[in-house]
C-alpha positions as CSV (number, residue, x, y, z in Angstrom):
1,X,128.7,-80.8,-120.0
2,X,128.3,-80.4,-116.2
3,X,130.7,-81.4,-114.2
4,X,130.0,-82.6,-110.3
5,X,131.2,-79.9,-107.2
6,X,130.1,-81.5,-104.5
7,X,127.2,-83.8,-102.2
8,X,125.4,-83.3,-99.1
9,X,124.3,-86.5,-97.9
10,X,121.8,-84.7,-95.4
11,X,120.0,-82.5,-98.1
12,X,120.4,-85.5,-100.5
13,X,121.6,-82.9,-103.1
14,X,124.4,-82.4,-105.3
15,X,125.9,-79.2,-107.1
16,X,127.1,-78.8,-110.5
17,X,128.9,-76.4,-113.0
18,X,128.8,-75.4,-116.6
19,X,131.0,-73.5,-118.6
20,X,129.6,-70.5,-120.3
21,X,131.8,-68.2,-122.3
22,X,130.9,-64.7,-124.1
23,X,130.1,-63.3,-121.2
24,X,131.7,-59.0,-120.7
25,X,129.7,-58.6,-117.1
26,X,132.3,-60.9,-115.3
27,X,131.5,-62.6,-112.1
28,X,128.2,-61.6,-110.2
29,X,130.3,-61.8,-106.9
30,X,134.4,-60.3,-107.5
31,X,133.9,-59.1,-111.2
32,X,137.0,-61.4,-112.3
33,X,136.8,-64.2,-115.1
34,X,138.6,-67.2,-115.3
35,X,140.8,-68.0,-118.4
36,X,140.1,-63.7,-119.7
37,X,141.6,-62.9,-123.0
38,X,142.2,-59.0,-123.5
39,X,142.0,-59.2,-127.3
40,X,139.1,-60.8,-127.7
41,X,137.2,-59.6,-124.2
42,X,135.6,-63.1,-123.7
43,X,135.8,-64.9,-120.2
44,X,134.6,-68.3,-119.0
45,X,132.8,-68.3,-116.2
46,X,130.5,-71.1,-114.4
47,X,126.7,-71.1,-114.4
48,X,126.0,-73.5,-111.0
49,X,122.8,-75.9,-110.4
50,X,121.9,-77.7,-107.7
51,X,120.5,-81.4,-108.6
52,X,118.3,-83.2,-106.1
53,X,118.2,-87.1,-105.8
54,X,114.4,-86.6,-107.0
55,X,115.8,-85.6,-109.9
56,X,114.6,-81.8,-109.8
57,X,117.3,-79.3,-111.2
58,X,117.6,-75.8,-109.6
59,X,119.6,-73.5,-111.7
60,X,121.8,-70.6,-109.2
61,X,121.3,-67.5,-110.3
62,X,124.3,-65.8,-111.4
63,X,127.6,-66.9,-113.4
64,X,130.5,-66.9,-111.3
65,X,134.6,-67.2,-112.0
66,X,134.5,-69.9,-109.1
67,X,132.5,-72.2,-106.0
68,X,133.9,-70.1,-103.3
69,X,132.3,-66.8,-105.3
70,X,128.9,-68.6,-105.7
71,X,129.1,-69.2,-102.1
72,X,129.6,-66.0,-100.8
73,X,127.4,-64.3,-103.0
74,X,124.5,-67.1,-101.6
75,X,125.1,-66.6,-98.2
């Protein structure tokens, strides 16, 4: 399920997250996960698109542990 981030009204573009889990690499940005669990080495991190009013979908590349990672790494 995605779940909405945030708008800009001037782009006319939203961004989104999924969860992804299974994932040993960590974030592309810090290297952290969210939610890690030392036993079983699985983290959770979020997979980001960007959704135009068009309709269009433009995955991010990268899985990141948060929207302030994903922005850093972008800029």
């Amino acid at each position: 399920m995605m779940t909405f981030i945030s708008r800009d009204p001037f782009a006319r573009t939203e961004i989104h997250r999924e969860i992804t889990t299974g994932h040993i690499d960590g974030c592309s940005w810090c290297g952290n996960y969210v939610a890690y669990n030392q036993v079983k080495r699985i983290g959770k991190l979020f997979a980001y698109t960007v959704e135009h009013d068009a309709g269009r979908r433009e995955p991010i590349k990268g899985l990141f542990c948060s929207i302030g990672c994903m922005r850093s790494y972008h800029i």
